[in-house]
FINU-154936 format. One record per residue (C-alpha): residue in three letters; z, y, x. Coordinates in pm, whole numbers, always signed. Each point is the difference from the previous one (the first is absolute). Layout:
<pts>
<pt><rest>ALA</rest><z>Z</z><y>Y</y><x>X</x></pt>
...
</pts>
This chain:
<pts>
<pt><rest>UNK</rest><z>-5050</z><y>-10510</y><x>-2042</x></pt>
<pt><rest>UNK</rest><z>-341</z><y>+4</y><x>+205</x></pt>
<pt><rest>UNK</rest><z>+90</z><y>-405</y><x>+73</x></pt>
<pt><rest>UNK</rest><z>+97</z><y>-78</y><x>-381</x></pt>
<pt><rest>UNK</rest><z>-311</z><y>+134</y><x>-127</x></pt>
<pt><rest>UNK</rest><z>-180</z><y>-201</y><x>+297</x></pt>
<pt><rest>UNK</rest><z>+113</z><y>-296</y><x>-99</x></pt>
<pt><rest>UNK</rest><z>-28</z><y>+44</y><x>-390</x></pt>
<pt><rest>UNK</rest><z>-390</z><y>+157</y><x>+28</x></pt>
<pt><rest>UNK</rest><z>-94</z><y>-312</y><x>+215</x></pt>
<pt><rest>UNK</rest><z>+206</z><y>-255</y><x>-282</x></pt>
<pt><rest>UNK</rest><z>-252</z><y>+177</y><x>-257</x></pt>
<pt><rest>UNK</rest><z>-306</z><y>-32</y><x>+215</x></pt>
<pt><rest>UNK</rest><z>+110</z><y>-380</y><x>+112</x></pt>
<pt><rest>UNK</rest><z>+50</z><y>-70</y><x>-397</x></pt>
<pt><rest>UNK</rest><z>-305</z><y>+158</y><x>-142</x></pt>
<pt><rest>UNK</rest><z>-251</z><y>-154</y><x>+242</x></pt>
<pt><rest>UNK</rest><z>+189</z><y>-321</y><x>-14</x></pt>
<pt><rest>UNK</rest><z>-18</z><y>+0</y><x>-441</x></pt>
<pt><rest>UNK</rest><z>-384</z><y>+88</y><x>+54</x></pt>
<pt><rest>UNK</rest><z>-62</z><y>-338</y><x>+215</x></pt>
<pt><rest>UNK</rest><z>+210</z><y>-208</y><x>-308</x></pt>
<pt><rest>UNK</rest><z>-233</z><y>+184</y><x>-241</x></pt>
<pt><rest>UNK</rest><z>-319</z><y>-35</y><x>+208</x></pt>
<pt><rest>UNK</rest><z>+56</z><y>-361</y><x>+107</x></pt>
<pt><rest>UNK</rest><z>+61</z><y>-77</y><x>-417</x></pt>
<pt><rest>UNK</rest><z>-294</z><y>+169</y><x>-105</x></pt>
<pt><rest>UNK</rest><z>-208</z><y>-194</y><x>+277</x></pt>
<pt><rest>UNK</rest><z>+176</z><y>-299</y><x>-171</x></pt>
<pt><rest>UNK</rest><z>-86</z><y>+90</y><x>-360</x></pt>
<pt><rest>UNK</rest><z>-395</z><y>+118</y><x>+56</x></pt>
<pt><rest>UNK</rest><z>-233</z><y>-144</y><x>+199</x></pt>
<pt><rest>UNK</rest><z>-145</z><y>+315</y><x>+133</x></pt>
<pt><rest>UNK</rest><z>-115</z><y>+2</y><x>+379</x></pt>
<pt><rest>UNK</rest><z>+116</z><y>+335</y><x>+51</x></pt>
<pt><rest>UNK</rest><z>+380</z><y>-54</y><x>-112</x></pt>
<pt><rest>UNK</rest><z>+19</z><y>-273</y><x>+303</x></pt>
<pt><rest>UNK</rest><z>-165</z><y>+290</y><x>+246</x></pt>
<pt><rest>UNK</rest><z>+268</z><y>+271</y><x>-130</x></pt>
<pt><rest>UNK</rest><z>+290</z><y>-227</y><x>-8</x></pt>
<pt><rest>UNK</rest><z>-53</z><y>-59</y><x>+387</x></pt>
<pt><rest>UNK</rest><z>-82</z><y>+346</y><x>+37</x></pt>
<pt><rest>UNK</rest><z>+385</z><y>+71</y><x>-95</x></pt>
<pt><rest>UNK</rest><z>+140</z><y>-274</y><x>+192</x></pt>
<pt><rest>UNK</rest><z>-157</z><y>+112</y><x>+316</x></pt>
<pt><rest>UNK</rest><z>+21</z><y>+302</y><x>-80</x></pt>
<pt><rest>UNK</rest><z>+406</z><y>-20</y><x>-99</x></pt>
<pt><rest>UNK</rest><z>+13</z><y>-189</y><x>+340</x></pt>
<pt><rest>UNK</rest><z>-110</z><y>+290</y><x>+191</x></pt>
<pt><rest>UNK</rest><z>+237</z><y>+218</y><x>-122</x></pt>
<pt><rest>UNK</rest><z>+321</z><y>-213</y><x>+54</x></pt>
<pt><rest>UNK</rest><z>-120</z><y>-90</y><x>+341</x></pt>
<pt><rest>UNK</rest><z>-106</z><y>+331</y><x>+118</x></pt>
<pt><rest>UNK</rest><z>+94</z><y>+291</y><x>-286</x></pt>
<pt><rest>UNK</rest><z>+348</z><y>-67</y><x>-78</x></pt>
<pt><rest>UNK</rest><z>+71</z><y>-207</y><x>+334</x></pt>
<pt><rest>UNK</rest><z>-67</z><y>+298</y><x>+185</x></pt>
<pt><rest>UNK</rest><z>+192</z><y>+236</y><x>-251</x></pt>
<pt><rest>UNK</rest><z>+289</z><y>-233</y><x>+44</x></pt>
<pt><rest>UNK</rest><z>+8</z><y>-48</y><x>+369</x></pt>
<pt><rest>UNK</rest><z>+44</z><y>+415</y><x>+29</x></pt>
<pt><rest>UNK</rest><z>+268</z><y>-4</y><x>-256</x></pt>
<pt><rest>UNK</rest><z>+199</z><y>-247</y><x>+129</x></pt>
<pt><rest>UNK</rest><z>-46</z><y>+119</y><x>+407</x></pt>
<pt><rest>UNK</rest><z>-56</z><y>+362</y><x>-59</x></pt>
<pt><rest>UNK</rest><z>+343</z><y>+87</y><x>-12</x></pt>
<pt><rest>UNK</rest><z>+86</z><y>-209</y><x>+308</x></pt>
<pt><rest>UNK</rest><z>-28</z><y>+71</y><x>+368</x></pt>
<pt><rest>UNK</rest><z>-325</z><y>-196</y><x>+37</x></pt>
<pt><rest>UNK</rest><z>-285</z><y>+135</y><x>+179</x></pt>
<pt><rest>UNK</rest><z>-288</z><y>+145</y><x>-202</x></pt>
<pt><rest>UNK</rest><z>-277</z><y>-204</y><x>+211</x></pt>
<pt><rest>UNK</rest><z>+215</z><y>-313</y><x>-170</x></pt>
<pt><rest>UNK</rest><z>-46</z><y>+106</y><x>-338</x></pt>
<pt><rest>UNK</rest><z>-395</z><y>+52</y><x>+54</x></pt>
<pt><rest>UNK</rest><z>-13</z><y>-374</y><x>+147</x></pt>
<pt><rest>UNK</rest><z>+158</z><y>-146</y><x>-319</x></pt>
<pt><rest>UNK</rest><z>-248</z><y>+222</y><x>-195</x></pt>
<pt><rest>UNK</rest><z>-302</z><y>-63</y><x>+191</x></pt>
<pt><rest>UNK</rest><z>+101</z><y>-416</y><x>-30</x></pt>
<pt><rest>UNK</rest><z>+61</z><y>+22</y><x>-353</x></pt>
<pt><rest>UNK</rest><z>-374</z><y>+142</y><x>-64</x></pt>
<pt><rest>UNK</rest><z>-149</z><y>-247</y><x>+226</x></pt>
<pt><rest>UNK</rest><z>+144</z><y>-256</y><x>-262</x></pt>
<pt><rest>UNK</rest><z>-121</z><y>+189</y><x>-295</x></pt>
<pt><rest>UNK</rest><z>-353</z><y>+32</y><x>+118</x></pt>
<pt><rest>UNK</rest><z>-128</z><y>-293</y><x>-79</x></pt>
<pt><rest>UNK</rest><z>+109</z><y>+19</y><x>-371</x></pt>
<pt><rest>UNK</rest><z>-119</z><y>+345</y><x>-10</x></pt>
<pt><rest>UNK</rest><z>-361</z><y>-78</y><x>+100</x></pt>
<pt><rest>UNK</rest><z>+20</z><y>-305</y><x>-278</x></pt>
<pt><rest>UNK</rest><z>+145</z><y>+205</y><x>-276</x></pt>
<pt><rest>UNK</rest><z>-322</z><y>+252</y><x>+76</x></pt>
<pt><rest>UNK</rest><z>-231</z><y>-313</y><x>+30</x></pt>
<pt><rest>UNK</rest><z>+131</z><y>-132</y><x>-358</x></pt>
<pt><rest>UNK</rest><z>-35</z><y>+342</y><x>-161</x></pt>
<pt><rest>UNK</rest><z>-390</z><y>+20</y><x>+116</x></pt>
<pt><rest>UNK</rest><z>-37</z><y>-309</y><x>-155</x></pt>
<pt><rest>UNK</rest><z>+193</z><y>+87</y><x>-303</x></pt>
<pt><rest>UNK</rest><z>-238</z><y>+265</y><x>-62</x></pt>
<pt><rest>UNK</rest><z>-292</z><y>-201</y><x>+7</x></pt>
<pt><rest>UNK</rest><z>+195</z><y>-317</y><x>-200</x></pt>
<pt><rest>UNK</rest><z>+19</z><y>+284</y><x>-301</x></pt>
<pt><rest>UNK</rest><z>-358</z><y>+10</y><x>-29</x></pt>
<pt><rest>UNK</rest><z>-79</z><y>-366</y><x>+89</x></pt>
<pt><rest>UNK</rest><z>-132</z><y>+88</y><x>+296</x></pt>
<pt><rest>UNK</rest><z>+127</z><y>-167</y><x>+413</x></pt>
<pt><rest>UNK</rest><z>+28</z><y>+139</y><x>+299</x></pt>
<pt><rest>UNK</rest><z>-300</z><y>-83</y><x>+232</x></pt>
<pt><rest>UNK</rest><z>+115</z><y>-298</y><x>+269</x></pt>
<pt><rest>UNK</rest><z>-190</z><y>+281</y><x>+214</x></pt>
<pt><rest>UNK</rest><z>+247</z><y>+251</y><x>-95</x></pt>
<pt><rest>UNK</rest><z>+333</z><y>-218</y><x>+0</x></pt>
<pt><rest>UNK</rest><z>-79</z><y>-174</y><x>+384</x></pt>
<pt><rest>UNK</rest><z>-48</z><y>+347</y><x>+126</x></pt>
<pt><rest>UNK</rest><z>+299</z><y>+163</y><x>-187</x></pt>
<pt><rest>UNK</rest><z>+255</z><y>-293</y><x>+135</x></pt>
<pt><rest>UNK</rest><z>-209</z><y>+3</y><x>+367</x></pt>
<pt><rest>UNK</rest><z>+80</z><y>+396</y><x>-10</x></pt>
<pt><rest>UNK</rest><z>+305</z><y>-40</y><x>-95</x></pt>
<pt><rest>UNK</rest><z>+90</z><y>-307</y><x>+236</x></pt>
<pt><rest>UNK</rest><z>-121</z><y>+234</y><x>+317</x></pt>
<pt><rest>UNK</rest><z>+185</z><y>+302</y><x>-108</x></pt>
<pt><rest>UNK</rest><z>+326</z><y>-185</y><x>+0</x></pt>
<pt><rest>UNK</rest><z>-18</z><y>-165</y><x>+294</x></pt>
<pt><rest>UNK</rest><z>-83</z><y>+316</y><x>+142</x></pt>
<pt><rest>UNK</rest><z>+336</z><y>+132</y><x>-125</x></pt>
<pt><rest>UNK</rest><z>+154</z><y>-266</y><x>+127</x></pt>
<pt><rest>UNK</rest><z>-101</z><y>+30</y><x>+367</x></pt>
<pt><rest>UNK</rest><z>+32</z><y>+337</y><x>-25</x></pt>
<pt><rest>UNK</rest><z>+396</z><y>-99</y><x>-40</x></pt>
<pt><rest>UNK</rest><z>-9</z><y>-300</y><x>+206</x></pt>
<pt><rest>UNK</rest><z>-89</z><y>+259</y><x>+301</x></pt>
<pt><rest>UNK</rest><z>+229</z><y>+278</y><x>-102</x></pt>
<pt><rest>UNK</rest><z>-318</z><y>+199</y><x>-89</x></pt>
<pt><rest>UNK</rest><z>-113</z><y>+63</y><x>+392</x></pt>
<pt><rest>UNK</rest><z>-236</z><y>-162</y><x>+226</x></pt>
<pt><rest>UNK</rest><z>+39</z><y>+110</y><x>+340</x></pt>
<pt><rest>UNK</rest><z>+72</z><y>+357</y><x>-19</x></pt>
<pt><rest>UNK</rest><z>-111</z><y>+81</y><x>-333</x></pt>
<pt><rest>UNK</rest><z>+184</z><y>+13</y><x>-341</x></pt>
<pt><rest>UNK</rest><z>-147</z><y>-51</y><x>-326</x></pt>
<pt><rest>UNK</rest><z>+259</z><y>-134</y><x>-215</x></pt>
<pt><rest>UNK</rest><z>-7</z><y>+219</y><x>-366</x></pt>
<pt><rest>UNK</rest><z>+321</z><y>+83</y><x>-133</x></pt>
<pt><rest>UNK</rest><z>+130</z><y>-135</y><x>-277</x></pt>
<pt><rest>UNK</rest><z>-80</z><y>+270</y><x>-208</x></pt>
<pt><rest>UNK</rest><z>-355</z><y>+36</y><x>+96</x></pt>
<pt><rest>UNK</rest><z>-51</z><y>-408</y><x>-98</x></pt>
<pt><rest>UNK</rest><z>+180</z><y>+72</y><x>-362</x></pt>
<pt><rest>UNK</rest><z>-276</z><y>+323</y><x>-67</x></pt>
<pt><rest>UNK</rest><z>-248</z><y>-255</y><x>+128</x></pt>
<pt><rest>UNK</rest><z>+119</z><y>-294</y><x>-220</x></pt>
<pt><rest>UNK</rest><z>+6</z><y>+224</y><x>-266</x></pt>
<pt><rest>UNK</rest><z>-338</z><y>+173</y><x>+58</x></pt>
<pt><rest>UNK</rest><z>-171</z><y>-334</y><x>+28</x></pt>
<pt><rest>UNK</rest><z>+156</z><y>-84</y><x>-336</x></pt>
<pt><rest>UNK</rest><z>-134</z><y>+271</y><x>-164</x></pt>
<pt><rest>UNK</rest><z>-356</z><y>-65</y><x>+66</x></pt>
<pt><rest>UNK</rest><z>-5</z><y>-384</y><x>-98</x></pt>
<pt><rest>UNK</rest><z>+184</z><y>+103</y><x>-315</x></pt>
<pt><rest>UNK</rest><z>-164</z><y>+306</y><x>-77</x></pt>
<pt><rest>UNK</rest><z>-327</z><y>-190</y><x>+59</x></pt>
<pt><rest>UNK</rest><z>+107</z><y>-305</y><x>-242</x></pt>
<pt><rest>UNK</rest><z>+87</z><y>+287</y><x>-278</x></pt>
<pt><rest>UNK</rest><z>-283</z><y>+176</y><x>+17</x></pt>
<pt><rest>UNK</rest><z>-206</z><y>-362</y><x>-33</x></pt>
<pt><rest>UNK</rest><z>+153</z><y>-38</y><x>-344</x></pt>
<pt><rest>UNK</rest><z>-57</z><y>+355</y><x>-162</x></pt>
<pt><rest>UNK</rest><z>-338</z><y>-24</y><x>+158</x></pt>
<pt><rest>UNK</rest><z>-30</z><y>-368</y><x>-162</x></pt>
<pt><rest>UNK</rest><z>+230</z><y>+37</y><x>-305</x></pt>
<pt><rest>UNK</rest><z>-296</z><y>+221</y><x>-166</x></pt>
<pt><rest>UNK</rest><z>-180</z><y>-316</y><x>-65</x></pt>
<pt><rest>UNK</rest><z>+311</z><y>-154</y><x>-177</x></pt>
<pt><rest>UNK</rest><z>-135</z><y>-52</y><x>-397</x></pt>
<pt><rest>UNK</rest><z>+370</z><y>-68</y><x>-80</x></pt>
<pt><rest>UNK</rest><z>+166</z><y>+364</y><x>-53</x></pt>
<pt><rest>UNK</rest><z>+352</z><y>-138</y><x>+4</x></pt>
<pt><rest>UNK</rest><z>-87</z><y>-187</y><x>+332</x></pt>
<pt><rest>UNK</rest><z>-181</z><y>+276</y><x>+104</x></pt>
<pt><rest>UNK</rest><z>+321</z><y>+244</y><x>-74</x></pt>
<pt><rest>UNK</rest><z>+257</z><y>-264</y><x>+168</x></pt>
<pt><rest>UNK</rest><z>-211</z><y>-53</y><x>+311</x></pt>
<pt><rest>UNK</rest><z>-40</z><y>+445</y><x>+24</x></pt>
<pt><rest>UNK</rest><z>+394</z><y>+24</y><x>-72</x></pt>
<pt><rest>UNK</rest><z>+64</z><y>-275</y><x>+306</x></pt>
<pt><rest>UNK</rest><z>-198</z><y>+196</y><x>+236</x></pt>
<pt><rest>UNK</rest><z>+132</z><y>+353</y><x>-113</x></pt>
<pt><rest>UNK</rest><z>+342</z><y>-175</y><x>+64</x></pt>
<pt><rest>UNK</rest><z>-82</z><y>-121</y><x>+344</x></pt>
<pt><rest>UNK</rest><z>-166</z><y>+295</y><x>+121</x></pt>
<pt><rest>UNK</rest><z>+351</z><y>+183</y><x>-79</x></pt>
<pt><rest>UNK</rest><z>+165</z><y>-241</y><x>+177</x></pt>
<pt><rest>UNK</rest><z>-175</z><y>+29</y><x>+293</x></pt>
<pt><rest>UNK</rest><z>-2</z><y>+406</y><x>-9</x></pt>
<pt><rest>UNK</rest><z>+371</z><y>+22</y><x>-78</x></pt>
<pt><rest>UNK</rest><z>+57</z><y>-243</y><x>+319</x></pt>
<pt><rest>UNK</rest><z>-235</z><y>+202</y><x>+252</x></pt>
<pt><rest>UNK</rest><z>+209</z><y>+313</y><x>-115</x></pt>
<pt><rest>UNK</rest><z>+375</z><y>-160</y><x>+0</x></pt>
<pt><rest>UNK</rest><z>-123</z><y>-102</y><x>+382</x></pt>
<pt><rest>UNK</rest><z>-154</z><y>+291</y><x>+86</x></pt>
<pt><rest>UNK</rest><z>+330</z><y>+216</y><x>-127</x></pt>
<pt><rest>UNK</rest><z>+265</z><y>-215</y><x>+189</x></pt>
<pt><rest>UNK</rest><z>-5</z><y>+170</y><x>+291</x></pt>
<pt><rest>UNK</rest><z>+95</z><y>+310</y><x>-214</x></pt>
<pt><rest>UNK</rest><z>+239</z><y>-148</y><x>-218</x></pt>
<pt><rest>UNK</rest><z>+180</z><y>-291</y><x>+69</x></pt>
<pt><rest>UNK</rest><z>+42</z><y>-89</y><x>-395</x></pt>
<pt><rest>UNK</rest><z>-398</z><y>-81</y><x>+2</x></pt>
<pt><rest>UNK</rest><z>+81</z><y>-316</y><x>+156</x></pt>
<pt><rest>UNK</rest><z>+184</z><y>-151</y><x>-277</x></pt>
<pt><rest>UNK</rest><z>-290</z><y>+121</y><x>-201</x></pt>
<pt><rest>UNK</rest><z>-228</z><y>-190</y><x>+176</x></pt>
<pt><rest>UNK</rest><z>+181</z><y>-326</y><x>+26</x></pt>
<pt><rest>UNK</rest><z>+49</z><y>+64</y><x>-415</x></pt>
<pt><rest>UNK</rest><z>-390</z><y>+53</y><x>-54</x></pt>
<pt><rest>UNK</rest><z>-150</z><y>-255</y><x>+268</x></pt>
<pt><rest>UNK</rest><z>+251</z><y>-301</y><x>-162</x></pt>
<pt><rest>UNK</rest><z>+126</z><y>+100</y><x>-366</x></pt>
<pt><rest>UNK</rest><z>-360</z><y>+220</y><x>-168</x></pt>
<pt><rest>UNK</rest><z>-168</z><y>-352</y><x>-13</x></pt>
<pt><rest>UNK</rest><z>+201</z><y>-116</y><x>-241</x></pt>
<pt><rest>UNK</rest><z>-120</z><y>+254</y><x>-231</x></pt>
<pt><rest>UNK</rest><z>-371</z><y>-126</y><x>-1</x></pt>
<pt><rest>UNK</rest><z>+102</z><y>-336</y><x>+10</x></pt>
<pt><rest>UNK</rest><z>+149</z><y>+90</y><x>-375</x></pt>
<pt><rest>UNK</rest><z>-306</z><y>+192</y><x>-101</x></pt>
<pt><rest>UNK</rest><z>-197</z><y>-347</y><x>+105</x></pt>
<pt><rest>UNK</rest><z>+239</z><y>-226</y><x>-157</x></pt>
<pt><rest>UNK</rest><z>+19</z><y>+221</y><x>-362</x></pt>
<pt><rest>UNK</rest><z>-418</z><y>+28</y><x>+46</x></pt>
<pt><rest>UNK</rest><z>-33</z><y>-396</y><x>+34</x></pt>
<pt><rest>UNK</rest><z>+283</z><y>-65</y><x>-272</x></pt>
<pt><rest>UNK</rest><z>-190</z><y>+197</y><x>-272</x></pt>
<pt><rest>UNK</rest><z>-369</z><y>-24</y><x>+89</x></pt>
<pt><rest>UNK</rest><z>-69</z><y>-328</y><x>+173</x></pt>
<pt><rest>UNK</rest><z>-134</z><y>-268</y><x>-172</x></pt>
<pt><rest>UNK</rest><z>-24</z><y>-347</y><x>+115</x></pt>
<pt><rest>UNK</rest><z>-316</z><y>-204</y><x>-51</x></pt>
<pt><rest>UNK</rest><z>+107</z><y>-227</y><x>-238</x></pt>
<pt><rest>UNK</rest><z>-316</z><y>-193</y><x>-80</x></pt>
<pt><rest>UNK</rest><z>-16</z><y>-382</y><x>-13</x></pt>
<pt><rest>UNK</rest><z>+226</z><y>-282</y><x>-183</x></pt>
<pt><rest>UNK</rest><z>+259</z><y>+241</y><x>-156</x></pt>
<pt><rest>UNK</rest><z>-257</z><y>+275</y><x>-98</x></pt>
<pt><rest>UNK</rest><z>-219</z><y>-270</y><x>-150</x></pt>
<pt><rest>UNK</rest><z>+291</z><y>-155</y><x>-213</x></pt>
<pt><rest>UNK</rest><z>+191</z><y>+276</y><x>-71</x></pt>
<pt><rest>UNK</rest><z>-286</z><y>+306</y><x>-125</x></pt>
<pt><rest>UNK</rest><z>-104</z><y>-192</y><x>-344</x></pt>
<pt><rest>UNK</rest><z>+381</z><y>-26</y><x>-64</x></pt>
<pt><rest>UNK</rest><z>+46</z><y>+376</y><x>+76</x></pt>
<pt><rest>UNK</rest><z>-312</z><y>+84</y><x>-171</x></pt>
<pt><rest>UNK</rest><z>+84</z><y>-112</y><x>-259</x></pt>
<pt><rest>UNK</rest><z>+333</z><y>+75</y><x>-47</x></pt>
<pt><rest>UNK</rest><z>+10</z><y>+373</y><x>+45</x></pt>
<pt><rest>UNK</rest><z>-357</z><y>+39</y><x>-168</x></pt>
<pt><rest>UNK</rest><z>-188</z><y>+128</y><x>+264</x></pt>
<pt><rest>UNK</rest><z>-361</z><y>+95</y><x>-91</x></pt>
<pt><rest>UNK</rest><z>-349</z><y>-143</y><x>+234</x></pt>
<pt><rest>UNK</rest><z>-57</z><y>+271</y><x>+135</x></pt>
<pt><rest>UNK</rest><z>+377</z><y>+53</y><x>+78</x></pt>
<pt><rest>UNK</rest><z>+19</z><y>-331</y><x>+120</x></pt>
<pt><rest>UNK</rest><z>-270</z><y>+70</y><x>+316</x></pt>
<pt><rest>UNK</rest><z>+186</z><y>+240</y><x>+87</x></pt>
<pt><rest>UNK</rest><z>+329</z><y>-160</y><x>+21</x></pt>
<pt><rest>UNK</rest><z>-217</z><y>-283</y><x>+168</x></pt>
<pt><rest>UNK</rest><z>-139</z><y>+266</y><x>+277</x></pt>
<pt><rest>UNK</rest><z>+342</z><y>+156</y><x>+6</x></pt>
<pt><rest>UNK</rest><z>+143</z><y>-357</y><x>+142</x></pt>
<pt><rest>UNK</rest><z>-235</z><y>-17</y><x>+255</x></pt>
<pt><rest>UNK</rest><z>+119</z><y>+322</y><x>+142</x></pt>
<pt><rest>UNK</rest><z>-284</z><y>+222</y><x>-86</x></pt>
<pt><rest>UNK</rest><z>+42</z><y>+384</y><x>+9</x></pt>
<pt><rest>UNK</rest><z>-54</z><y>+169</y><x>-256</x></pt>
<pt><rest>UNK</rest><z>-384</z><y>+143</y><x>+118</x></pt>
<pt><rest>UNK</rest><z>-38</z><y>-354</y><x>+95</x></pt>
<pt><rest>UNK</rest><z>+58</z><y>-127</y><x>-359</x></pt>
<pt><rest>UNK</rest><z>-225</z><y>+278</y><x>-143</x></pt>
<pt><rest>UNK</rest><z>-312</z><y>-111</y><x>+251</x></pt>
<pt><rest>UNK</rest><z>+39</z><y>-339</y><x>-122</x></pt>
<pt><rest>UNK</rest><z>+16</z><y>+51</y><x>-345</x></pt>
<pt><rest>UNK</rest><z>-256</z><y>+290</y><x>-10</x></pt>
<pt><rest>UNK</rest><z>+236</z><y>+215</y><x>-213</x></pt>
<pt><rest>UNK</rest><z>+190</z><y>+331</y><x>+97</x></pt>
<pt><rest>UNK</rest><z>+307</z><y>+47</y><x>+240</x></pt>
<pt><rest>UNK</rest><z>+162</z><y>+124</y><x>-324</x></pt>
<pt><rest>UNK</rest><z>-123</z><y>-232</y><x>-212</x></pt>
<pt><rest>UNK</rest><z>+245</z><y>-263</y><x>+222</x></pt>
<pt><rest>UNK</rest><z>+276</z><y>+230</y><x>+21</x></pt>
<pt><rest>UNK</rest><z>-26</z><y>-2</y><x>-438</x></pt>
<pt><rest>UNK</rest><z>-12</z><y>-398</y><x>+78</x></pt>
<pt><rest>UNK</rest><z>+265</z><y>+3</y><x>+191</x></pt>
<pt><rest>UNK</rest><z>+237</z><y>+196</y><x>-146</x></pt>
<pt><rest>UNK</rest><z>-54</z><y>-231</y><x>-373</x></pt>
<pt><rest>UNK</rest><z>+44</z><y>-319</y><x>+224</x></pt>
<pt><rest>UNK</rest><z>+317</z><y>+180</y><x>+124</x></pt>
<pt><rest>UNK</rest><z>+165</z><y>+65</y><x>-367</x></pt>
<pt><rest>UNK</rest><z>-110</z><y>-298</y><x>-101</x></pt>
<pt><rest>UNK</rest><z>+161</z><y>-235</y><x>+278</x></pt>
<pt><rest>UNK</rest><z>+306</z><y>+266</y><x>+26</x></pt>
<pt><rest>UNK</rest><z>-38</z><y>+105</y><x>+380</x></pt>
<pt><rest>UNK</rest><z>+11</z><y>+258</y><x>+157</x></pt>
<pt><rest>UNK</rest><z>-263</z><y>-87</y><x>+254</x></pt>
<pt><rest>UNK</rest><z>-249</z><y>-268</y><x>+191</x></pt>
<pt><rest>UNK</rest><z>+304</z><y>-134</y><x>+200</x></pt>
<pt><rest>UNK</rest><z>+167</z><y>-107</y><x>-316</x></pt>
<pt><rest>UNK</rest><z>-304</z><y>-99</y><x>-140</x></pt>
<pt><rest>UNK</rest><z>-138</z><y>-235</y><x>+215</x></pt>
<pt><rest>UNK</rest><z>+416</z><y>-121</y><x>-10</x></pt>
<pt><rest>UNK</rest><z>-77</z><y>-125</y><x>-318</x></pt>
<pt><rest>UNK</rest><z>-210</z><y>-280</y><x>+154</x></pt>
<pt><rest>UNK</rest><z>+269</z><y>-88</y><x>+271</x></pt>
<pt><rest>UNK</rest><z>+235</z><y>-14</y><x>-283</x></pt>
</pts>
């Protein structure tokens, strides 16, 4: 029973991170937001990581704990498979940094990103001489065990992350855009469970063996979940600019056609362009409210339901 639900708990986890990568890599496709590019490699590296070294290790003690094979064995395989996973794992935190900083339209410092991948660079060739040697020089040992380079891993990836979610509450407060500003709070919230509900699942393995599973489920599969939130936020409140040949054609036509007023039709204009609502309002010199009343008689005039579809109307 404990191997069936092995095997079906790390199908889930395989499944769900692999359907967030498909969704990630098609919103990257579909809007040409820097931070979508940063997040989709943060999965991939991240989903590499846990093949190589999460479930590859899992697997290895399923499939040799039952056998007569020496325990120092098993460890070996498990200590190989996270040397291959490193890498990745030091990527997927590079690409989440960034990520945070991408939201905000913001980079990493070339300061900051040459010192990161230098750190990182020295740290794993550390671990790998460490290995190459057997942990000893001369007479004395200092190989970690495996489980004291997992609580390290993991500690180490609770500070970068921690850090890059407390970067956007800290910067989200200067977010005019209250649906942005509510999707970019909701993404951290998310993450910042993630993260907890991993340090605890890894912490309580030693206790009970059924934590495990839970980790493999919430380090791989709980991505997908903001990866939906992202995709639903994008598909209802982004709006592409669509200023140029079209727009210039195609607004007298619409104008005219659904009888949108002057004052209406600035709005729609700013709309297009992918102003906020605060933005439109400093523009204009008129109230935050006075656009939503704008916007909402556009809206039942046209027959949408929201900017996406209305700026559609000019793609159309």
């Amino acid at each position: 029973m404990h191997l069936q639900l092995s095997i079906l708990v790390i199908l889930i986890a395989l499944m769900a991170g692999a359907i967030a990568i498909f969704l990630a890599n098609r919103m990257m496709q579909k809007y040409p937001l820097p931070y979508l590019s940063s997040y989709f490699y943060y999965l991939i590296f991240s989903y590499i990581f846990g093949v190589y070294s999460i479930i590859g290790s899992q697997v290895i003690q399923l499939l040799l704990s039952d056998d007569k094979i020496p325990n120092e064995t098993i460890q070996s395989a498990t200590v190989f498979l996270l040397a291959l996973g490193i890498p990745f794992l030091i990527l997927s935190w590079y690409m989440f940094l960034r990520l945070t900083r991408e939201f905000f339209q913001l980079q990493l410092t070339n300061i900051f990103s040459y010192s990161y991948l230098a750190a990182s660079l020295l740290i794993f060739t550390a671990y790998s001489l460490i290995n190459i040697y057997d942990g000893h020089i001369g007479s004395i040992s200092f190989r970690p065990s495996t489980s004291e380079i997992i609580y390290s891993l993991a500690g180490i990836q609770t500070l970068l992350m921690g850090y890059g979610l407390l970067f956007i509450l800290i910067k989200n407060r200067e977010t005019k855009d209250v649906n942005q500003r509510n999707a970019y709070k909701s993404f951290s919230v998310w993450y910042a469970l993630i993260v907890i509900l991993n340090i605890v699942s890894l912490y309580m393995i030693a206790i009970y063996e059924i934590f495990g599973l839970l980790f493999i489920l919430g380090y791989m599969g709980f991505n997908l979940i903001p990866v939906l939130f992202l995709h639903l936020y994008l598909q209802r409140y982004y709006v592409a600019n669509v200023e140029g040949k079209s727009f210039a054609e195609k607004m007298p036509n619409i104008i005219a056609k659904f009888g949108i007023s002057k004052r209406e039709t600035e709005v729609f204009e700013l709309i297009c362009k992918g102003m906020t609502n605060q933005e439109i309002s400093d523009s204009l010199f008129i109230s935050v409210q006075t656009v939503k009343d704008h916007n909402y008689n556009i809206f039942l005039k046209t027959g949408v339901k929201n900017r996406v579809q209305l700026t559609n109307l000019l793609e159309k």
